[in-house]
Biopython code that builds the backbone (N, CA, C, O; Angstrom):
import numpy as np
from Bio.PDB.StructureBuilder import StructureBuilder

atoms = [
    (1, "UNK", "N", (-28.799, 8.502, 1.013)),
    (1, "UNK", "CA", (-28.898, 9.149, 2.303)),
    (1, "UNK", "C", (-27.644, 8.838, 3.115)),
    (1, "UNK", "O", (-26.932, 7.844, 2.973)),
    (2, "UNK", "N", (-27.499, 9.712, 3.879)),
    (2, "UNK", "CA", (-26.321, 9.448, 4.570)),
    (2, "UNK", "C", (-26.559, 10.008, 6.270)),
    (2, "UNK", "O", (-26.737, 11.156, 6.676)),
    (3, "UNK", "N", (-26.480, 8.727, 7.021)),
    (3, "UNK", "CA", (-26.361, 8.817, 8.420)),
    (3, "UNK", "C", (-24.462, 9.028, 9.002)),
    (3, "UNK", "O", (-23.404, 8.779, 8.425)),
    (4, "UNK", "N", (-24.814, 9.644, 10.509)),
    (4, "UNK", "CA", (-23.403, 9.709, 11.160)),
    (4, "UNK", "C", (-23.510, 9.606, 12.210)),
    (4, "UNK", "O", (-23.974, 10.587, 12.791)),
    (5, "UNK", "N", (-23.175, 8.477, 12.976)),
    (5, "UNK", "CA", (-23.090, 8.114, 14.129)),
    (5, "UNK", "C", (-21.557, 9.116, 15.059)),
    (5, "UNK", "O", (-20.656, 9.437, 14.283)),
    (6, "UNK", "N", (-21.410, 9.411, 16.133)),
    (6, "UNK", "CA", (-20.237, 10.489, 16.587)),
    (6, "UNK", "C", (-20.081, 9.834, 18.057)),
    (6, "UNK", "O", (-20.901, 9.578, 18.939)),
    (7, "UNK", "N", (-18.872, 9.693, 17.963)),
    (7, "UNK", "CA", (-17.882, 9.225, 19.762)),
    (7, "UNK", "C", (-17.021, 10.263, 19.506)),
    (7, "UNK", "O", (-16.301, 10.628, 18.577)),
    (8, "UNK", "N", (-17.377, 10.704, 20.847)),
    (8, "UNK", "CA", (-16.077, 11.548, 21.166)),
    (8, "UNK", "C", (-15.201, 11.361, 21.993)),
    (8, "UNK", "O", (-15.694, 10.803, 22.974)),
    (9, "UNK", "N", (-13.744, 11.608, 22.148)),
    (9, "UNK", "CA", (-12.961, 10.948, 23.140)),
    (9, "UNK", "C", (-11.799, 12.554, 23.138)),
    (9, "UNK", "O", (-10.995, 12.958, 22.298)),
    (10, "UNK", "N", (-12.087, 12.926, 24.053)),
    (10, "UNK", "CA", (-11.702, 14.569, 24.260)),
    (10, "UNK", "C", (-11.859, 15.140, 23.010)),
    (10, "UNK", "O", (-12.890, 15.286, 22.354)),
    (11, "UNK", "N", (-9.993, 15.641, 22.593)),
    (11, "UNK", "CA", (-10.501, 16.400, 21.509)),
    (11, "UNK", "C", (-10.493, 15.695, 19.842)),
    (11, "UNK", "O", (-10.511, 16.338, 18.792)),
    (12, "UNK", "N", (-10.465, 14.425, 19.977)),
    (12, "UNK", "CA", (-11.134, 13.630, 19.093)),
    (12, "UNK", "C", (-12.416, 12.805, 18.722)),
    (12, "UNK", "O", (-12.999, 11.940, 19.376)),
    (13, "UNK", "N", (-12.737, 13.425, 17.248)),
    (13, "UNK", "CA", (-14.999, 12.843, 17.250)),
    (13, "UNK", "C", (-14.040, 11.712, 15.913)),
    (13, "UNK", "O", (-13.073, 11.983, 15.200)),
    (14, "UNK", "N", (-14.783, 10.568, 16.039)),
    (14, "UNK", "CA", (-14.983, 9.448, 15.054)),
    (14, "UNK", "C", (-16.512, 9.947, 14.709)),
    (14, "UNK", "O", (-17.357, 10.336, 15.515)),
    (15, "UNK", "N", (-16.617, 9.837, 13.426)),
    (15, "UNK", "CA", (-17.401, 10.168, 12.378)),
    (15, "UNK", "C", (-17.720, 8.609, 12.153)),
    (15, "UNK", "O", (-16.735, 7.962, 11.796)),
    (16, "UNK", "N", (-18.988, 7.845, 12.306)),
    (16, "UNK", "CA", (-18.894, 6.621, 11.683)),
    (16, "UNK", "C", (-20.236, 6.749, 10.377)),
    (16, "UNK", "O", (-21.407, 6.917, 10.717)),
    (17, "UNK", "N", (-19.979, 6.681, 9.466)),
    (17, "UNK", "CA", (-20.642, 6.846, 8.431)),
    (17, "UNK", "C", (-21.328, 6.035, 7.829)),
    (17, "UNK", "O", (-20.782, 4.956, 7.602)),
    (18, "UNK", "N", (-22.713, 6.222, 7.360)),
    (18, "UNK", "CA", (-23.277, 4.767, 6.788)),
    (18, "UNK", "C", (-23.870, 5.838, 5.135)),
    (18, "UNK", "O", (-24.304, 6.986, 5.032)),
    (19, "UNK", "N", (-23.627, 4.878, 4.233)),
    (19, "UNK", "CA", (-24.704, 5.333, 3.069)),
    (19, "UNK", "C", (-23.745, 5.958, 2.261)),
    (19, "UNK", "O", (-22.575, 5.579, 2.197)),
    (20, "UNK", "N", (-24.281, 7.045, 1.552)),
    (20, "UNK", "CA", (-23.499, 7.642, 0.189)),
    (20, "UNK", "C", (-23.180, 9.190, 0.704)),
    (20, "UNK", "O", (-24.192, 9.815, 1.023)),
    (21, "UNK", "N", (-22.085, 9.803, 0.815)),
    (21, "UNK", "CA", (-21.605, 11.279, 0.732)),
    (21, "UNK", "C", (-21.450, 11.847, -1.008)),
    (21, "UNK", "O", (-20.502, 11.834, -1.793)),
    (22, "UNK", "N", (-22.786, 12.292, -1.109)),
    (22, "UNK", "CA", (-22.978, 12.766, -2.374)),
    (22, "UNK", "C", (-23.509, 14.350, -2.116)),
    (22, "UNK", "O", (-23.607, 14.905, -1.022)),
    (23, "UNK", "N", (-23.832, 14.930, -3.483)),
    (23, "UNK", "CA", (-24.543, 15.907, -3.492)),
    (23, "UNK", "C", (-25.720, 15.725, -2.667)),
    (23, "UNK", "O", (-26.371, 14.681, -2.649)),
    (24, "UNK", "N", (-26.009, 16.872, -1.910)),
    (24, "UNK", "CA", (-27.551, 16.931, -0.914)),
    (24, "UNK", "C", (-27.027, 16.659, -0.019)),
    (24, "UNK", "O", (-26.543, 17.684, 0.462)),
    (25, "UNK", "N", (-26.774, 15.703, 0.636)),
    (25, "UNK", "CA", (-26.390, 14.567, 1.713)),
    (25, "UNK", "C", (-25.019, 14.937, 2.331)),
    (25, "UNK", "O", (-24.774, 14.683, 3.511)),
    (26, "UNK", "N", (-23.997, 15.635, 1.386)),
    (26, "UNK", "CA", (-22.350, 16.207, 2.411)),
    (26, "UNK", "C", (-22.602, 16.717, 3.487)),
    (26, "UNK", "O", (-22.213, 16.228, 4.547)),
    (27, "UNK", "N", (-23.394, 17.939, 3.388)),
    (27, "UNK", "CA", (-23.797, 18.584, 4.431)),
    (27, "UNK", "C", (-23.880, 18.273, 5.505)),
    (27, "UNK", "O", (-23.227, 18.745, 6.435)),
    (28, "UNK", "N", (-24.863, 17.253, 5.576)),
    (28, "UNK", "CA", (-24.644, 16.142, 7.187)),
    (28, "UNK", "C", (-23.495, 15.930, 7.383)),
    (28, "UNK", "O", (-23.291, 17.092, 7.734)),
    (29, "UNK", "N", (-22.365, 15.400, 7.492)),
    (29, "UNK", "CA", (-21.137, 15.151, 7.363)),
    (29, "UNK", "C", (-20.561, 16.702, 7.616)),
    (29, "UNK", "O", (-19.858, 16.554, 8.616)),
    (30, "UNK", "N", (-20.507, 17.781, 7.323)),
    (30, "UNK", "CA", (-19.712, 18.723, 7.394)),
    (30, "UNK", "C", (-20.574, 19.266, 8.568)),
    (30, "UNK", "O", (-19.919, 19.923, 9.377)),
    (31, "UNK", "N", (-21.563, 19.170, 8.771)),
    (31, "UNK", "CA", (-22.308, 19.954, 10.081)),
    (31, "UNK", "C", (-21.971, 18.638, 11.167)),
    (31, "UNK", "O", (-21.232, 19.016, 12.076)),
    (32, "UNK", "N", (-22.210, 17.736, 11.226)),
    (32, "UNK", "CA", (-21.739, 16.937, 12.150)),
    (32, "UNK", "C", (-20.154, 17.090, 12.603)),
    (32, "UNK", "O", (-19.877, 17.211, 13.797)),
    (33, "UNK", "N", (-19.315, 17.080, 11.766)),
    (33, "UNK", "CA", (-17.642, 17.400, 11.755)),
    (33, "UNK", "C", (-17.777, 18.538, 12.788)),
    (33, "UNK", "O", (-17.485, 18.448, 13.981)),
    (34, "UNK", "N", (-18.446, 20.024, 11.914)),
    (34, "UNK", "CA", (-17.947, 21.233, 12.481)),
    (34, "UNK", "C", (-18.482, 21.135, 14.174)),
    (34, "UNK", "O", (-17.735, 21.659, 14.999)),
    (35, "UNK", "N", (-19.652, 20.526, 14.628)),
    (35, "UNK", "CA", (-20.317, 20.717, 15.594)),
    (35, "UNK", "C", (-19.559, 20.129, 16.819)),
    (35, "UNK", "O", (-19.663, 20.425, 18.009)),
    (36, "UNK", "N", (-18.662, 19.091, 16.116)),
    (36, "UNK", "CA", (-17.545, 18.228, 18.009)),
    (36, "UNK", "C", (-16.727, 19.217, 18.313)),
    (36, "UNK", "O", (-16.102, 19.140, 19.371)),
    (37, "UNK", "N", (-16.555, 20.374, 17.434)),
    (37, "UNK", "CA", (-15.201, 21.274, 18.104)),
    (37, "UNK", "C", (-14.077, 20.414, 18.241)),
    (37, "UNK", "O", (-13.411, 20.717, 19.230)),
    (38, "UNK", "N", (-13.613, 19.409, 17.572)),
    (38, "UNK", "CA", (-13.148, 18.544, 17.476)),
    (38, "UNK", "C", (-11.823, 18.748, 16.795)),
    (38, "UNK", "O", (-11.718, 18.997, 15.594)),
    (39, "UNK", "N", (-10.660, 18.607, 17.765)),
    (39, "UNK", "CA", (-9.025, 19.218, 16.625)),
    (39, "UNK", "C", (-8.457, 18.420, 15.673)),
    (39, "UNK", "O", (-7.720, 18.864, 14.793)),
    (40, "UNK", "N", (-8.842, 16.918, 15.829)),
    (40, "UNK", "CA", (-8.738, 15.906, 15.162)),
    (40, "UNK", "C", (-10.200, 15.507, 14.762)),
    (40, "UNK", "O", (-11.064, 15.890, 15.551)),
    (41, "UNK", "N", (-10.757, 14.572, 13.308)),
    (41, "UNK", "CA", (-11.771, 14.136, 13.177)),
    (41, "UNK", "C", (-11.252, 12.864, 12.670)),
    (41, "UNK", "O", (-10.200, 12.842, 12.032)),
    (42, "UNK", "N", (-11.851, 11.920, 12.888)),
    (42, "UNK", "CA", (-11.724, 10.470, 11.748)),
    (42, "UNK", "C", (-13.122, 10.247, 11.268)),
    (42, "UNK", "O", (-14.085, 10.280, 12.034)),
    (43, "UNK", "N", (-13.219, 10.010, 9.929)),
    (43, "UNK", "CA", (-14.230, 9.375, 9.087)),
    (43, "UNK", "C", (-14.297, 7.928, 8.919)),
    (43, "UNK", "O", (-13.636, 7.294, 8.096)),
    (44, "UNK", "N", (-15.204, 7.405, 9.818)),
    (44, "UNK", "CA", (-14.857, 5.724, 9.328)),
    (44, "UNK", "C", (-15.806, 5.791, 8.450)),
    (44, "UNK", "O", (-16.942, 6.257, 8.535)),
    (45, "UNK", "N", (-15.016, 5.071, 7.234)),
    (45, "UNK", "CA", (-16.042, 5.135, 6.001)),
    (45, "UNK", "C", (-16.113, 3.465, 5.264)),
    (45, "UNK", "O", (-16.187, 3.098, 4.091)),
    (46, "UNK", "N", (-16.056, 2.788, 6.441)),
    (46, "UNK", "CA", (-16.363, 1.123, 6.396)),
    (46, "UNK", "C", (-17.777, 1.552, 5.226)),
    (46, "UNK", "O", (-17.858, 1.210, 4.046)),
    (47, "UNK", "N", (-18.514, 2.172, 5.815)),
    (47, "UNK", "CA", (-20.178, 1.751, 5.311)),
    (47, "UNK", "C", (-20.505, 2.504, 4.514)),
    (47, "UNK", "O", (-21.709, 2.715, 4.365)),
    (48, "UNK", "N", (-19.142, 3.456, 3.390)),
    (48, "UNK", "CA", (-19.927, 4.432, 2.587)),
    (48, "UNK", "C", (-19.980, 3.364, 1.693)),
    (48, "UNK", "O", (-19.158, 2.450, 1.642)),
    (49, "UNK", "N", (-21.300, 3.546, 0.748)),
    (49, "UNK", "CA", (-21.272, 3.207, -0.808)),
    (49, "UNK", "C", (-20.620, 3.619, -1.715)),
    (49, "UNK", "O", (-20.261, 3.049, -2.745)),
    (50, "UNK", "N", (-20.422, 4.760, -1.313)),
    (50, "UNK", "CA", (-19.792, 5.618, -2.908)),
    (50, "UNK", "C", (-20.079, 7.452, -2.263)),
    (50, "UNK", "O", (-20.796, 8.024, -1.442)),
    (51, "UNK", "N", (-18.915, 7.819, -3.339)),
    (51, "UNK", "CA", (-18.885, 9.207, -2.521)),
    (51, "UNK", "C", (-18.598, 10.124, -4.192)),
    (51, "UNK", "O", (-18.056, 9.627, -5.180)),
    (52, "UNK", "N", (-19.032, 11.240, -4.097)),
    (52, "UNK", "CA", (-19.005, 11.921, -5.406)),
    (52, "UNK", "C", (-18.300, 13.664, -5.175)),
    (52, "UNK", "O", (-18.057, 14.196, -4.091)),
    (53, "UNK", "N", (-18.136, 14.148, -6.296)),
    (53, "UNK", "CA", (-17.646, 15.404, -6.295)),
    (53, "UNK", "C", (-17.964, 16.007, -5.409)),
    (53, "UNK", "O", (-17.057, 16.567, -4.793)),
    (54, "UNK", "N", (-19.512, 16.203, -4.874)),
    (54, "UNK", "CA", (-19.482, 17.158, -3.622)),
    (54, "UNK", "C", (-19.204, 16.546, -2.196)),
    (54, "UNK", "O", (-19.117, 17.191, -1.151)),
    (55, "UNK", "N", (-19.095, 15.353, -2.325)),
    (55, "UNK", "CA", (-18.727, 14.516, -1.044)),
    (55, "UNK", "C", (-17.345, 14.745, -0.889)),
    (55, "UNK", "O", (-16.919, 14.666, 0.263)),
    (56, "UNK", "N", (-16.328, 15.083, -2.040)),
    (56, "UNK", "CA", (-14.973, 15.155, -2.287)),
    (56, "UNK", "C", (-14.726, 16.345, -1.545)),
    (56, "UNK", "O", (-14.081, 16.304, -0.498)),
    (57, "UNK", "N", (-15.283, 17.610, -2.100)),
    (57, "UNK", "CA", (-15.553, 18.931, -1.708)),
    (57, "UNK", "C", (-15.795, 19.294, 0.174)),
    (57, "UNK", "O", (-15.416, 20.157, 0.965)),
    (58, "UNK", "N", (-16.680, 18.002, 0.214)),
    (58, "UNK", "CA", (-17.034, 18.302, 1.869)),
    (58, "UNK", "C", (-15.378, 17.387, 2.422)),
    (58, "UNK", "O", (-14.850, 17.849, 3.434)),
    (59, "UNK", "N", (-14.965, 16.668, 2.016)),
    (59, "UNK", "CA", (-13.432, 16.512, 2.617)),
    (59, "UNK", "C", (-12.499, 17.584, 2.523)),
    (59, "UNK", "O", (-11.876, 18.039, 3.483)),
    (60, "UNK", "N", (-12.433, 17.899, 1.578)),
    (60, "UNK", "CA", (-11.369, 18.822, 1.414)),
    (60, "UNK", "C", (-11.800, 20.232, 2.427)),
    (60, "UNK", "O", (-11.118, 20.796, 3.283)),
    (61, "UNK", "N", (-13.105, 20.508, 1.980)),
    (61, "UNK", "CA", (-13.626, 21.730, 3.111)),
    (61, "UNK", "C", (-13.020, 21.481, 4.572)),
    (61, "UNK", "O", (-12.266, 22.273, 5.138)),
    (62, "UNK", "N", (-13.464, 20.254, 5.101)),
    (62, "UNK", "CA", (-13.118, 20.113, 6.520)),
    (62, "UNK", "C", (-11.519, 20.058, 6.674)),
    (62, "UNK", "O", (-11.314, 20.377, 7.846)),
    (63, "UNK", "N", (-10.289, 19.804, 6.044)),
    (63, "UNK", "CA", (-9.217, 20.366, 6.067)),
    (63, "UNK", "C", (-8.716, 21.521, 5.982)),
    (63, "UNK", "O", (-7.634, 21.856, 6.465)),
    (64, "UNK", "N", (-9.785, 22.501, 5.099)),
    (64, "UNK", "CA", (-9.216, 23.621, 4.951)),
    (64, "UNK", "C", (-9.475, 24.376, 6.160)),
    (64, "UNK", "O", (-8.913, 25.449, 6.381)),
    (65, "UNK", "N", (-10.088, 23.986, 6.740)),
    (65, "UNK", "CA", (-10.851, 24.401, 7.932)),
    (65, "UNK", "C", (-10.131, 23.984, 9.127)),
    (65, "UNK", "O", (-10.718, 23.997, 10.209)),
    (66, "UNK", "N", (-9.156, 23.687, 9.055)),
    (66, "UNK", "CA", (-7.950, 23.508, 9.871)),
    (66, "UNK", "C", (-8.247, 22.353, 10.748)),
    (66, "UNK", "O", (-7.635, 22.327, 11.815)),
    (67, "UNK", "N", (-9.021, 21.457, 10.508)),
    (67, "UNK", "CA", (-9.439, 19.975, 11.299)),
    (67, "UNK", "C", (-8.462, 19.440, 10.736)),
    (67, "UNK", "O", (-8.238, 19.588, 9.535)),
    (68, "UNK", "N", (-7.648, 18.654, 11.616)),
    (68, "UNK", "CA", (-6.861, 17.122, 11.685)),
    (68, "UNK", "C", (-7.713, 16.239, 11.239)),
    (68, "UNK", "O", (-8.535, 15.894, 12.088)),
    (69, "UNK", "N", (-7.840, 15.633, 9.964)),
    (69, "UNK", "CA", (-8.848, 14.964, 9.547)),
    (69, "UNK", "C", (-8.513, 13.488, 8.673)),
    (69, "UNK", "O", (-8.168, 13.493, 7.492)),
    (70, "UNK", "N", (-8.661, 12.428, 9.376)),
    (70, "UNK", "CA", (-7.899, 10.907, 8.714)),
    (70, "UNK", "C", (-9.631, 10.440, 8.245)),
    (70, "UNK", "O", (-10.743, 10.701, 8.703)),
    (71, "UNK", "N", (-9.192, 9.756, 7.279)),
    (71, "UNK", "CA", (-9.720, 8.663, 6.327)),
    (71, "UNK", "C", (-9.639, 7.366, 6.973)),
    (71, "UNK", "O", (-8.510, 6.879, 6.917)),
    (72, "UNK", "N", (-10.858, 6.393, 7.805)),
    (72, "UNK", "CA", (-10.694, 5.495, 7.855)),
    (72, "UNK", "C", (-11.373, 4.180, 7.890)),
    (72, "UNK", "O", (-12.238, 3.797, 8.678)),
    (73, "UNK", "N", (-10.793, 3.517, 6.833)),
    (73, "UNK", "CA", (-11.580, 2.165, 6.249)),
    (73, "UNK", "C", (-12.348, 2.409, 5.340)),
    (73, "UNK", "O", (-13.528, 2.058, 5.356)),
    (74, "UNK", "N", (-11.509, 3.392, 3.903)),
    (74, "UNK", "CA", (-12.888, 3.478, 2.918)),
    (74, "UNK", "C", (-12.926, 2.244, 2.152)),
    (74, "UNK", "O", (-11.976, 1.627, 1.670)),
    (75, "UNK", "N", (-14.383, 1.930, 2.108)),
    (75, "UNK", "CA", (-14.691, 1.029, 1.030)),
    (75, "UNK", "C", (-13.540, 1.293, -0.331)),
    (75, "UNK", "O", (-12.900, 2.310, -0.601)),
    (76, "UNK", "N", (-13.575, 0.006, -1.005)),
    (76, "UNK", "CA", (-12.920, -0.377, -2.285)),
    (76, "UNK", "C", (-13.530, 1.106, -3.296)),
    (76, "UNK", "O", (-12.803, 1.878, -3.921)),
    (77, "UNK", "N", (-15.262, 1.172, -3.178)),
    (77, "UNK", "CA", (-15.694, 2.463, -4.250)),
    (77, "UNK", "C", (-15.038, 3.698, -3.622)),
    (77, "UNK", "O", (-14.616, 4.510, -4.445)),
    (78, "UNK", "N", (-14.924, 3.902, -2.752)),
    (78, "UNK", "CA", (-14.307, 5.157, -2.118)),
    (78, "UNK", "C", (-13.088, 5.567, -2.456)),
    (78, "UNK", "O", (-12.834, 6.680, -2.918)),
    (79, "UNK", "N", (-12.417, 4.821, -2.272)),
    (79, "UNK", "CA", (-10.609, 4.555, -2.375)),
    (79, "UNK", "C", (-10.505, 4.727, -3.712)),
    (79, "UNK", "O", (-9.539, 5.453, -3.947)),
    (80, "UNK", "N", (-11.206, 4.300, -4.935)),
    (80, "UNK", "CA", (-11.262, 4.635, -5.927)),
    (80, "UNK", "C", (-11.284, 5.950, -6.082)),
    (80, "UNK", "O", (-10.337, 6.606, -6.515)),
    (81, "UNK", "N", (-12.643, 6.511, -5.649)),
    (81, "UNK", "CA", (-12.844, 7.761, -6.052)),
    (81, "UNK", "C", (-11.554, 8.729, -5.523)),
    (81, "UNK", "O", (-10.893, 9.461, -6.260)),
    (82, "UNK", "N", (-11.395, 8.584, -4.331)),
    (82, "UNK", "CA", (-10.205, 9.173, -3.611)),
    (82, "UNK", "C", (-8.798, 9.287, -4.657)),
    (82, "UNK", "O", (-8.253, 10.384, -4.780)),
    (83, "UNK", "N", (-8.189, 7.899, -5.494)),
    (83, "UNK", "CA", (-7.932, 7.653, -6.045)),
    (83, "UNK", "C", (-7.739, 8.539, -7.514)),
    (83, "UNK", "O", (-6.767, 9.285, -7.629)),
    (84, "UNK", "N", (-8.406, 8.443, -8.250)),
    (84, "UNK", "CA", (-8.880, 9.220, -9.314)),
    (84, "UNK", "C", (-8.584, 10.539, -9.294)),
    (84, "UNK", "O", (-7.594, 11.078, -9.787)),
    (85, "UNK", "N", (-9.482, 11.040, -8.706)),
    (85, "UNK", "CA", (-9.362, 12.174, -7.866)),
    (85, "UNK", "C", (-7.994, 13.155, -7.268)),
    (85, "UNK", "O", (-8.005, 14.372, -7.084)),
    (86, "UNK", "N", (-7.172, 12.464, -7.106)),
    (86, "UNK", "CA", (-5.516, 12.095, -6.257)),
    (86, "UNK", "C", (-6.332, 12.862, -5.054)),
    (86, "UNK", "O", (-5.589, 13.825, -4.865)),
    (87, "UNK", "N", (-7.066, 12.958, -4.430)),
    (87, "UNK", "CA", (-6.927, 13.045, -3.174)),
    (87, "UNK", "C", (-6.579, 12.362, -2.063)),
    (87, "UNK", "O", (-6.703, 12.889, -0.958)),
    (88, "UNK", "N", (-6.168, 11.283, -2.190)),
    (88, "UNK", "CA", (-5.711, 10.216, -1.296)),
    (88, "UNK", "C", (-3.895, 10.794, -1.289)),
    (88, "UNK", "O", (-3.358, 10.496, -0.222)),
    (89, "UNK", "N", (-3.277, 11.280, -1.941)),
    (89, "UNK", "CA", (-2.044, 12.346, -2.111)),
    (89, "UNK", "C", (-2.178, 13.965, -0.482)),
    (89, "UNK", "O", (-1.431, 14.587, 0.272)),
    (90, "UNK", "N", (-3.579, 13.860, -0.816)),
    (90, "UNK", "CA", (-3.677, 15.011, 0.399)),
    (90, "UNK", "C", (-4.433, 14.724, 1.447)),
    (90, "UNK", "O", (-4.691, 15.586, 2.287)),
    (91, "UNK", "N", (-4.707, 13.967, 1.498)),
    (91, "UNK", "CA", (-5.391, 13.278, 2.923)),
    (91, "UNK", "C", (-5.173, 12.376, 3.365)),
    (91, "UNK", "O", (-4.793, 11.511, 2.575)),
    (92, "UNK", "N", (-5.253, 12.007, 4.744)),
    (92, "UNK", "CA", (-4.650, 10.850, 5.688)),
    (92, "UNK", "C", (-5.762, 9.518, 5.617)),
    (92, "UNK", "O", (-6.755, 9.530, 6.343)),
    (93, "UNK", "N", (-5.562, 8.680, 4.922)),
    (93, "UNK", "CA", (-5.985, 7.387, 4.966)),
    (93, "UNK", "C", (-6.000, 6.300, 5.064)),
    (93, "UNK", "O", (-5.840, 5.767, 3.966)),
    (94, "UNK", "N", (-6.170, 5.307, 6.222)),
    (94, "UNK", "CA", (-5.870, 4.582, 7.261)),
    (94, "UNK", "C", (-6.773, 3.763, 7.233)),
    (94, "UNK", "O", (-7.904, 4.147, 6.935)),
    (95, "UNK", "N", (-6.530, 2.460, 7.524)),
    (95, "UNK", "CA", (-7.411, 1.443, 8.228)),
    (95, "UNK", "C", (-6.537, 1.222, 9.928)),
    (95, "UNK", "O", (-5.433, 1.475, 10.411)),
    (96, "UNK", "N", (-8.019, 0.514, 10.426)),
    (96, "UNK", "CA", (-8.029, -0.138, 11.961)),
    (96, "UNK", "C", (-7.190, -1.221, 12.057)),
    (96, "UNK", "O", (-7.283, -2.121, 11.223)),
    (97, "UNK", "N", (-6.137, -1.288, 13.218)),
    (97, "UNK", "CA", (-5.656, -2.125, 13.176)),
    (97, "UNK", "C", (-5.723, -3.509, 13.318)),
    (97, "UNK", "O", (-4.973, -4.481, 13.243)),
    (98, "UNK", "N", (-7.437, -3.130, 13.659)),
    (98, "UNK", "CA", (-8.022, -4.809, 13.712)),
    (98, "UNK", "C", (-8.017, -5.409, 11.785)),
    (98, "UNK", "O", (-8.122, -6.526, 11.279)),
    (99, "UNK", "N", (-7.921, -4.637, 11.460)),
    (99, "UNK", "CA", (-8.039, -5.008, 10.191)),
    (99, "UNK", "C", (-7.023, -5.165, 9.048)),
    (99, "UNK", "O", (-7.120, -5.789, 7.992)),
    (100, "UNK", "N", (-5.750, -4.223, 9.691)),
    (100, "UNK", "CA", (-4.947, -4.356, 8.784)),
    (100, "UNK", "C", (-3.885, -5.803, 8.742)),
    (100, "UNK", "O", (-2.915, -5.566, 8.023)),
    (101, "UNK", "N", (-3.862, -6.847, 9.182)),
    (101, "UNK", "CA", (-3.898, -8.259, 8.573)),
    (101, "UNK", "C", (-5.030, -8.875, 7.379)),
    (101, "UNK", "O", (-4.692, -9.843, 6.698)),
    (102, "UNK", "N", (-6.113, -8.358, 7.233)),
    (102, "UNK", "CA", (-6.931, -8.497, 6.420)),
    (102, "UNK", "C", (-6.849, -7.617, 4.849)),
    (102, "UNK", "O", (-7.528, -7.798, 3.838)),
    (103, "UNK", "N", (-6.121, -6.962, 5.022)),
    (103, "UNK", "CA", (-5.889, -6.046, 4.019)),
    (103, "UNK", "C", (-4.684, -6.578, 3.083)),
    (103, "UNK", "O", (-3.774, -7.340, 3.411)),
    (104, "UNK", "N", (-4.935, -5.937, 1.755)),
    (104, "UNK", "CA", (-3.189, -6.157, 1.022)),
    (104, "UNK", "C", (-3.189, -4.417, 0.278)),
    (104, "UNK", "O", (-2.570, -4.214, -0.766)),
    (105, "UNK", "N", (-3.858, -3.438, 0.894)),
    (105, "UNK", "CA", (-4.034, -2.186, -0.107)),
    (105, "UNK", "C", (-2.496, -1.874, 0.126)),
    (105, "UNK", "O", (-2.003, -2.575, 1.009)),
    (106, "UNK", "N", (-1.668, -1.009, -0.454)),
    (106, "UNK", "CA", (-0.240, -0.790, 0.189)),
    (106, "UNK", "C", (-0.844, 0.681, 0.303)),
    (106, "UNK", "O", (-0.309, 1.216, 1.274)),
    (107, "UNK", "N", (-1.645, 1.443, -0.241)),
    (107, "UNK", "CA", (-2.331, 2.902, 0.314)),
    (107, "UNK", "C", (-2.541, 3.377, 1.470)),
    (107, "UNK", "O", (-2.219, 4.484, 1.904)),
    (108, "UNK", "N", (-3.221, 2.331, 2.106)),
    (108, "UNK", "CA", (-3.713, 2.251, 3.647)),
    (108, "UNK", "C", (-2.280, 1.555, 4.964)),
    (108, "UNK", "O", (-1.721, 0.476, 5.158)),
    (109, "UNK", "N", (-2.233, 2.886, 5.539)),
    (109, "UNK", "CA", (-1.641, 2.330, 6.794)),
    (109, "UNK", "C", (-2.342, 2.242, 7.944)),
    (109, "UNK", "O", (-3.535, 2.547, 7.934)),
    (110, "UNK", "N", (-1.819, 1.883, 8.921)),
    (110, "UNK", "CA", (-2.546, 1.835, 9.816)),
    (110, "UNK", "C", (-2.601, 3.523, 11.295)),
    (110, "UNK", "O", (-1.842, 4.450, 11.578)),
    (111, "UNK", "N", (-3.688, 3.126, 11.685)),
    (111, "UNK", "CA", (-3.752, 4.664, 12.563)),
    (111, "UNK", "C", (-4.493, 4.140, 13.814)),
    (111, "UNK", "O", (-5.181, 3.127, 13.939)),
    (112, "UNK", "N", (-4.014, 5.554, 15.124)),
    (112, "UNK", "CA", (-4.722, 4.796, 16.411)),
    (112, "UNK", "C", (-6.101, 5.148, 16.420)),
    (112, "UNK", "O", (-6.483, 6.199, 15.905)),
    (113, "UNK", "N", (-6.699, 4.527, 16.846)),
    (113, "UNK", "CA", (-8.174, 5.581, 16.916)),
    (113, "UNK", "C", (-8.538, 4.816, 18.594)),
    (113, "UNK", "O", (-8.471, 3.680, 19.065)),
    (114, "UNK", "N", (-8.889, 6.019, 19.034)),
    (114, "UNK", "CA", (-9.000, 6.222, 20.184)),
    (114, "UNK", "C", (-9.924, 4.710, 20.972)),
    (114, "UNK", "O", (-9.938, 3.753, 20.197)),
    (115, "UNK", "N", (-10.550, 4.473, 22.170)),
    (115, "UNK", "CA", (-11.282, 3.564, 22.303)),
    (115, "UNK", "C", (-10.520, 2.622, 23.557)),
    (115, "UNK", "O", (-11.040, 1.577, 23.947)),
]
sb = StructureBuilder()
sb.init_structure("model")
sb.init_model(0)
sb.init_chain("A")
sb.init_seg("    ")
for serial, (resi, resn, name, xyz) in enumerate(atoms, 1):
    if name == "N":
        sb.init_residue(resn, " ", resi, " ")
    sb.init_atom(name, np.array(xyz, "f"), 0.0, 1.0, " ", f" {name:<3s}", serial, name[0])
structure = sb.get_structure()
């Protein structure tokens, strides 16, 4: 299952994500995205478990869809999949800068997020 918590800060929504973006479950995630009218989106994906082909699909959708859309804080399973995948080649993926001393990924830079 997958919950989404949403802050908005004008025309930027943080997406904070808990659970798995899989088949069934993207949907939430892409109806939540489309609904901030939002020109920028960030996905904090601290709390996904794991994300699969159609979870891949609902990223890429929300780019094609002309959203400004960053990646941020995917779990180790995520980054993988992202990884694999090479979508981490076409999408913006970032950790918090509270965090990036804690990090050694060289993938992940850092990004502002609003607050």
């Amino acid at each position: 299952m997958l919950q989404v918590r949403i802050e908005k800060f004008g025309t930027t929504a943080i997406l904070h994500c808990t659970g798995r973006i899989v088949r069934g479950h993207e949907a939430a995630l892409l109806c939540a995205a489309v609904r901030q009218n939002a020109s920028r989106v960030i996905l904090d994906l601290a709390e996904v478990e794991a994300i699969d082909a159609a979870g891949v699909g609902a990223l890429l959708s929300l780019q094609a869809a002309g959203i400004y859309l960053q990646l941020l804080d995917p779990t180790n399973a995520v980054q993988e999949v992202l990884r694999v995948t090479r979508v981490d080649t076409v999408l913006e993926i970032c950790e918090s800068p509270a965090l990036s001393p804690l990090r050694s990924e060289n993938s992940l830079h850092p990004c502002y997020v609003p607050g």
